[in-house]
Structures are given as C-alpha cells and as structure tokens.
GUMARDO-854102 format. One record per residue (C-alpha): residue number from 1; residue in three letters; x negated, y negated, z. Coordinates in Angstrom, 2 decimals. Layout:
REM GUMARDO-854102
(vexlo NUM "ala" (X Y Z)) ...
***
This chain:
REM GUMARDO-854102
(vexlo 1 "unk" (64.01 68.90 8.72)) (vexlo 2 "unk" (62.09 71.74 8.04)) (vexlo 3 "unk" (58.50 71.67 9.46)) (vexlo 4 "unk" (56.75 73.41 7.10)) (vexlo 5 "unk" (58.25 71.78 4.51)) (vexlo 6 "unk" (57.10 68.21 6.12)) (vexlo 7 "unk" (54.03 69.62 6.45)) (vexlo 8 "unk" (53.85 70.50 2.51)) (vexlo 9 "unk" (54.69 66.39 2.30)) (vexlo 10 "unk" (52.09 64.82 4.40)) (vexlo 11 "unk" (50.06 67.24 2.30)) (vexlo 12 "unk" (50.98 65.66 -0.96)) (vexlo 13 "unk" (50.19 61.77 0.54)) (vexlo 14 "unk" (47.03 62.50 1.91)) (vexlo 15 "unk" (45.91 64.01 -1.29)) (vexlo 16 "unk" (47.33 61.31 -3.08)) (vexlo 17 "unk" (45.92 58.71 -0.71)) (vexlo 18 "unk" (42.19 60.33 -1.00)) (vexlo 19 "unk" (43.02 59.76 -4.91)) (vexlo 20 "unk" (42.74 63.28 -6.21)) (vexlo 21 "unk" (46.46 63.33 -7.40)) (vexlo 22 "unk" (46.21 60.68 -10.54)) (vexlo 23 "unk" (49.48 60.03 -11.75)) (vexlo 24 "unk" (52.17 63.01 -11.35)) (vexlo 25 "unk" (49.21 65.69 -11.48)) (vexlo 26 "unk" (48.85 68.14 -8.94)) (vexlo 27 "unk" (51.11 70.64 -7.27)) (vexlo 28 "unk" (51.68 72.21 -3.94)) (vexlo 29 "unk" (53.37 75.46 -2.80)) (vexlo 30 "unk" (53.38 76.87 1.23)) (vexlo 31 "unk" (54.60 80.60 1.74)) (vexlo 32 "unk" (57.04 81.03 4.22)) (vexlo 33 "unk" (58.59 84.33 5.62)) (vexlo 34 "unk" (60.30 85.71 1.76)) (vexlo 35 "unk" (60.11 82.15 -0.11)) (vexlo 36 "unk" (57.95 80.19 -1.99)) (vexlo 37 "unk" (58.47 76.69 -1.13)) (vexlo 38 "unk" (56.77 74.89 -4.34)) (vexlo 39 "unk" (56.83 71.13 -5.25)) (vexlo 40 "unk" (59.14 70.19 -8.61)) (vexlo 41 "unk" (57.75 69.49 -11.98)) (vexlo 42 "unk" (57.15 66.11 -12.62)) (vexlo 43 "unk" (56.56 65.12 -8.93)) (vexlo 44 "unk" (54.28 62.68 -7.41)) (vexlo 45 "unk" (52.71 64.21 -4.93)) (vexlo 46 "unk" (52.43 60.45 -3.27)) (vexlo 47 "unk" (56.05 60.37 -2.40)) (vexlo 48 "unk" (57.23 63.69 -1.62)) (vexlo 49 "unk" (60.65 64.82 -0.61)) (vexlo 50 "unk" (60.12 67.77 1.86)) (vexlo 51 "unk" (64.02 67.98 1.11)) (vexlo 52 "unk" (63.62 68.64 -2.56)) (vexlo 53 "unk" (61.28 71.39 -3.08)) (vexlo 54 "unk" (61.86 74.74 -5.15)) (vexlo 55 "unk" (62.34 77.69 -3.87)) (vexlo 56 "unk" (60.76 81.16 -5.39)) (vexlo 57 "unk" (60.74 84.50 -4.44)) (vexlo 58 "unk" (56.93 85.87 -4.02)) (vexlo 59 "unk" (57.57 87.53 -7.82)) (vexlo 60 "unk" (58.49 83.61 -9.19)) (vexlo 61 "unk" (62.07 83.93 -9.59)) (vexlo 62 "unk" (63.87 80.56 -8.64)) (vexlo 63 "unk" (66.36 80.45 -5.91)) (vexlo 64 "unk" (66.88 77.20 -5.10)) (vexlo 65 "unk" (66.05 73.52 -5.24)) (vexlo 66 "unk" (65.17 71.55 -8.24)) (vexlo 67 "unk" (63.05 73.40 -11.18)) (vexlo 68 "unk" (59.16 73.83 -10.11)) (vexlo 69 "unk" (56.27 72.76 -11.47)) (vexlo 70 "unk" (55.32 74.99 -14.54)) (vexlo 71 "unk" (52.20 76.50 -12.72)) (vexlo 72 "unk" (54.61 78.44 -10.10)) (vexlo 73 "unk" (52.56 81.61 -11.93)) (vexlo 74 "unk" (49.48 80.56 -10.33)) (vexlo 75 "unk" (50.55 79.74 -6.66)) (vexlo 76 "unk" (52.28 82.90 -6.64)) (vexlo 77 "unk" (49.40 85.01 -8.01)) (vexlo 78 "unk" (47.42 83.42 -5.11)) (vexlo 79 "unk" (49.92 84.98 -3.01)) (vexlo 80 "unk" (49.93 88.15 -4.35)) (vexlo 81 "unk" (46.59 88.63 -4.39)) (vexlo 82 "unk" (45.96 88.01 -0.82)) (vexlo 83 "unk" (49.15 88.69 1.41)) (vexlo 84 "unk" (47.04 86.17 4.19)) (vexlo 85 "unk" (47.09 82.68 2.09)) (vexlo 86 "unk" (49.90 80.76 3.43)) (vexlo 87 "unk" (49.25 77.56 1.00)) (vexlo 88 "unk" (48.39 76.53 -2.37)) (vexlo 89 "unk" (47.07 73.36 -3.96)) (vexlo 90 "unk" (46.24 72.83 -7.80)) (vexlo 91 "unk" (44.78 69.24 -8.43)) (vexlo 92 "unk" (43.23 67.61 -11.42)) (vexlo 93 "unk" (41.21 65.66 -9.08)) (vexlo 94 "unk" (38.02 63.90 -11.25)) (vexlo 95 "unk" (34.66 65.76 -10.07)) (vexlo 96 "unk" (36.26 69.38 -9.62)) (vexlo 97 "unk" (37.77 68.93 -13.21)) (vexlo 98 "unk" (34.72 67.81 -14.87)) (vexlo 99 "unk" (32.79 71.12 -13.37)) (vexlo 100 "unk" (35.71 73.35 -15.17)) (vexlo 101 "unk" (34.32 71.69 -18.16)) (vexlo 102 "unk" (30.86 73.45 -17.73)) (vexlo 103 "unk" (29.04 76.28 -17.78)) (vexlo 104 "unk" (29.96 77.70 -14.69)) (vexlo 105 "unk" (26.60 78.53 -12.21)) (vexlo 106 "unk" (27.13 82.17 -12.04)) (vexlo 107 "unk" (29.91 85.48 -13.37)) (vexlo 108 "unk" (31.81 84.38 -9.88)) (vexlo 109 "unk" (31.53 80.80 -9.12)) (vexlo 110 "unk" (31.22 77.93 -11.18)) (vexlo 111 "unk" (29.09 76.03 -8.64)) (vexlo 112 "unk" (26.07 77.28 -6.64)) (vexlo 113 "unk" (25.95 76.81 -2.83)) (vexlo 114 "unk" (24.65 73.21 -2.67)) (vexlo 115 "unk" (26.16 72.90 1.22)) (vexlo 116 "unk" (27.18 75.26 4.10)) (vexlo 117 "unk" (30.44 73.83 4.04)) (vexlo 118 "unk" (31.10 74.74 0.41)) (vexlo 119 "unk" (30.53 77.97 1.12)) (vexlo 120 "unk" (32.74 77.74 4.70)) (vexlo 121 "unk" (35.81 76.21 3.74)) (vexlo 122 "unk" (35.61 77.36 -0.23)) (vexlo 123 "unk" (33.04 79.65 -0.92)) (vexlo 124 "unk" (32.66 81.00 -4.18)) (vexlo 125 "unk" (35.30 79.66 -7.02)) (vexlo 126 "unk" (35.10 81.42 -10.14)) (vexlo 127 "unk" (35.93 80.05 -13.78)) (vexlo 128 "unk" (39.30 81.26 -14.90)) (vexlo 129 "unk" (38.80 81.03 -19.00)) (vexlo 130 "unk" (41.31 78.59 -20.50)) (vexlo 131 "unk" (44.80 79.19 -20.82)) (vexlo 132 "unk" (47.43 76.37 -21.13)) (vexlo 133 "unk" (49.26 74.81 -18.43)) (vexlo 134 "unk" (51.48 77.82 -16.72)) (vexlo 135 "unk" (50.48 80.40 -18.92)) (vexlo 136 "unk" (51.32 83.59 -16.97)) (vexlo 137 "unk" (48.42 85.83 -18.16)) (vexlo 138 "unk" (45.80 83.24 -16.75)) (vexlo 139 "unk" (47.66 83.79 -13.32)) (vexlo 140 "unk" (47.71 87.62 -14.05)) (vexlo 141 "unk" (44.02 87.00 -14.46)) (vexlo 142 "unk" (43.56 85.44 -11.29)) (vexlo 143 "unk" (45.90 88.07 -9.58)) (vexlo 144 "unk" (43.60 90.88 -10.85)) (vexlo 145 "unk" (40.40 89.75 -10.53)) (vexlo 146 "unk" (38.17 92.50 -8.55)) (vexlo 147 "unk" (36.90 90.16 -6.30)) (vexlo 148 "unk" (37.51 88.26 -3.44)) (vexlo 149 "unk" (37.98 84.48 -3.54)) (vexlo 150 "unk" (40.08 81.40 -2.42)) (vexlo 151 "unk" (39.54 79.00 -4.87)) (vexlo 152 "unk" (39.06 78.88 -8.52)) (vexlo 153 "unk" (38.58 76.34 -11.75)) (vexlo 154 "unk" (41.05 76.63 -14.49)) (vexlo 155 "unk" (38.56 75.75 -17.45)) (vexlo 156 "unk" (39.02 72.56 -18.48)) (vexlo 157 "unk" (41.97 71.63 -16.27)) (vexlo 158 "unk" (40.91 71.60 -13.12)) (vexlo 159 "unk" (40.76 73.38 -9.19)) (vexlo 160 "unk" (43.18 75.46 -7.17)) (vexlo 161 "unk" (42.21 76.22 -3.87)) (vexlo 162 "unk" (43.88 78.68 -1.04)) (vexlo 163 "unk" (44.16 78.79 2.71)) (vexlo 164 "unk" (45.93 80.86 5.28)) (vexlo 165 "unk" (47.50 77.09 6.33)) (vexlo 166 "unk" (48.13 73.98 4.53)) (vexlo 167 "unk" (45.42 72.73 6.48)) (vexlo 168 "unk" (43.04 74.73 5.01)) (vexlo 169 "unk" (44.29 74.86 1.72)) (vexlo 170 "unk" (43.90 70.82 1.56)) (vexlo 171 "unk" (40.49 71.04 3.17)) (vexlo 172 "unk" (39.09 73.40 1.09)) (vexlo 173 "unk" (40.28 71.55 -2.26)) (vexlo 174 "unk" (38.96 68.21 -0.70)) (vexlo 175 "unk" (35.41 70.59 -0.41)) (vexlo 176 "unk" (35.06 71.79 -3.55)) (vexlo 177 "unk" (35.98 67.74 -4.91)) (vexlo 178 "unk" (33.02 66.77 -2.74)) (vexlo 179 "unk" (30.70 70.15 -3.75)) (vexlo 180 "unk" (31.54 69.40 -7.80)) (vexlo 181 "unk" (30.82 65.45 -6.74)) (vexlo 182 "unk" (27.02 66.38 -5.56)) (vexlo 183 "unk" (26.34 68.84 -8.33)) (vexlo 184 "unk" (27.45 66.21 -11.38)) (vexlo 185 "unk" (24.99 63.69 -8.87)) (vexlo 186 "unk" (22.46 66.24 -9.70)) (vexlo 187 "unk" (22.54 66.85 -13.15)) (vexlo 188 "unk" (19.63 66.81 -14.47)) (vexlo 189 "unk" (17.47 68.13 -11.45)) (vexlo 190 "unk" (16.75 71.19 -9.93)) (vexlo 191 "unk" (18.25 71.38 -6.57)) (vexlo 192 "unk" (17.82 74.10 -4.41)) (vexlo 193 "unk" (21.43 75.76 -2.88)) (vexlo 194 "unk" (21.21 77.90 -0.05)) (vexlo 195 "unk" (19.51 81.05 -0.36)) (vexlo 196 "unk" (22.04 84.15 -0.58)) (vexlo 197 "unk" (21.79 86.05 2.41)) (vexlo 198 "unk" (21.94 82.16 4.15)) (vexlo 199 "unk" (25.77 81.28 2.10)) (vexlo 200 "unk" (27.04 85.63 3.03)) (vexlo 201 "unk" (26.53 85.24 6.27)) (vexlo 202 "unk" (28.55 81.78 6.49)) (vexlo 203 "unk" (30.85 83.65 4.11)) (vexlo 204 "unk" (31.53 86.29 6.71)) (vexlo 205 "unk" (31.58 83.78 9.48)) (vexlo 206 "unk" (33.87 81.91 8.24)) (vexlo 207 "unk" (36.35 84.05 6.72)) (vexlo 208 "unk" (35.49 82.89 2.77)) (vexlo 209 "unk" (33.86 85.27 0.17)) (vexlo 210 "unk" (30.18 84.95 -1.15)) (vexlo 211 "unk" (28.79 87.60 -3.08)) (vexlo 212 "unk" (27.49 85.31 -6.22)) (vexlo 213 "unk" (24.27 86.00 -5.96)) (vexlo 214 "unk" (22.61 85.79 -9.77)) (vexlo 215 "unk" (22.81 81.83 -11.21)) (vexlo 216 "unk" (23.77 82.68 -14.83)) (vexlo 217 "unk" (25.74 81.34 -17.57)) (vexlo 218 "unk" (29.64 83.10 -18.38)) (vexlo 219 "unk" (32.73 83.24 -17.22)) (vexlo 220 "unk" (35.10 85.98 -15.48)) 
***
C-alpha cells in the first residue's frame, strides 16, 4: 500500500476519533508528485480506505478512483495557491464552524491571536463569504486572494486548513478547533490577544502568515 495514501487514512480516524468529523462531514486531499489524492464523496472519514481515494490532476480533472468529494475546488485552490502545501483538510468540526457564523475579528482573519500557537501552526484564517458546498468561484476566491494564509472559514460552513504535510495540515485544523473553542469561551469579555509585532514575529518563525493587524468587522 501506498504510504501516503495510509497516511491520508490515519488522518481521517484521528480526526474522527477527536470528534471533529460528525457524521460523513469532512474531507481530506494530500498532493503527491502530479496527483491529487482526495477522499470520495460521501465518505466517513472514520473508516477510510487508503485504497479508494480519487485521483485529480492539480487543475481538478478526475483520473481515477471513485468520484471525490464535491469540494475538490477548494483543496485544489489550496494547491494552487501555494505550490509548498502538501495536504488539505476541510471539517465541519463544532467551535471552528460556529466562528464562520460571526463577524469575523478583522479584513484577514476571523479570529484574533488569543494564543502563540494559533498564530504558529494557523496563523491568520480569513472569512471566505458564503458560497454553497463546492461552488468553484468561492475556491477561485480563495486561489486569488492577495494574501498569504493557510487556513480559512467558509462562512457558515466551516474550516479548511493547509500544511506542507498531513501532519501539519491535521494540526493546524485541530488549532484553529481549539483557538475558535477559547474565543466562543470568551464571548462576552474583552480578552486581550497578543500584541501584533508579538503574533509577526511567531508568524515568521514559524513559517505561517500574520499581517492582521486592525480588529474590525468585514469580510475578504
């Protein structure tokens, strides 16, 4: 078997086991070499065939394996945006999805720096304005967007998050579940995220992208 493709698997059950797959929700995709390896619609992301995964080209033509999910348009736009993300991973998981119900914090990221580890593993995820499910102009959106960023929150759907390995792609969606979990615990307060030139510099550090600076209401 394929290891990248098991890899893409254990992905899918750890996800599932941490409980931010409900149901058949959720997707995952992993680049590798000229193909997209992308999980089929319908699938439950709990039990995984690393056998049984679609195949796209980086442009979303299908090649092989069962049909994908209908949001191939956005792991592929991740891809094209940034030729060094290796993985994808859209979830509906519960905090993240109630955030992409809000006013987002600022123009590019719907939540503010509460932690430094926010802003290592995701840093800043804008609000994509809604679209529905697989609508290719919300991924042409995301592909064009003039600014850097590995994560995002489809408005009123829920997170994506990018990594240059599965690894990272998991841990940075399992972040921003955790960051959107502390900032619905705060409603109502006035916490104080870390100051700017405090989340750039773990930005640059850390290979993520920070440059939302001004708290604001609107979206991209």
């Amino acid at each position: 078997m394929n290891g990248i493709r098991d890899e893409l698997a254990a992905a899918g059950a750890h996800l599932a086991g941490l409980g931010l797959s409900p149901g058949s929700s959720g997707n995952l995709s992993v680049r590798d070499g000229d193909r997209v390896l992308l999980t089929a619609t319908g699938t439950d992301l709990a039990a995984l065939d690393a056998g049984a995964l679609s195949e796209l080209t980086p442009d979303g033509t299908h090649v092989a394996g069962p049909r994908p999910s209908k949001e191939f348009p956005l792991h592929t736009a991740f891809y094209r945006r940034d030729p060094a993300l290796r993985a994808v991973v859209h979830l509906h998981s519960r905090h993240a999805t109630a955030v992409s119900c809000l006013p987002p914090w600022s123009a590019r990221s719907a939540l503010p720096p509460l932690t430094p580890y926010f802003v290592m593993r995701v840093g800043q995820t804008p609000l994509i304005p809604y679209a529905e499910p697989g609508d290719p102009d919300q991924a042409l959106l995301v592909e064009r967007l003039g600014f850097g960023f590995h994560a995002a929150l489809l408005q009123n759907h829920g997170p994506v998050a990018a990594g240059t390995s599965m690894k990272a792609a998991v841990d940075a969606a399992v972040e921003l579940e955790e960051a959107a979990a502390l900032l619905i615990l705060l409603a109502g307060t006035r916490p104080n995220p870390l100051e700017d030139a405090r989340a750039r510099e773990l930005a640059r550090r850390y290979g993520t992208h920070w440059d939302a600076c001004d708290a604001g209401d609107g979206t991209v």
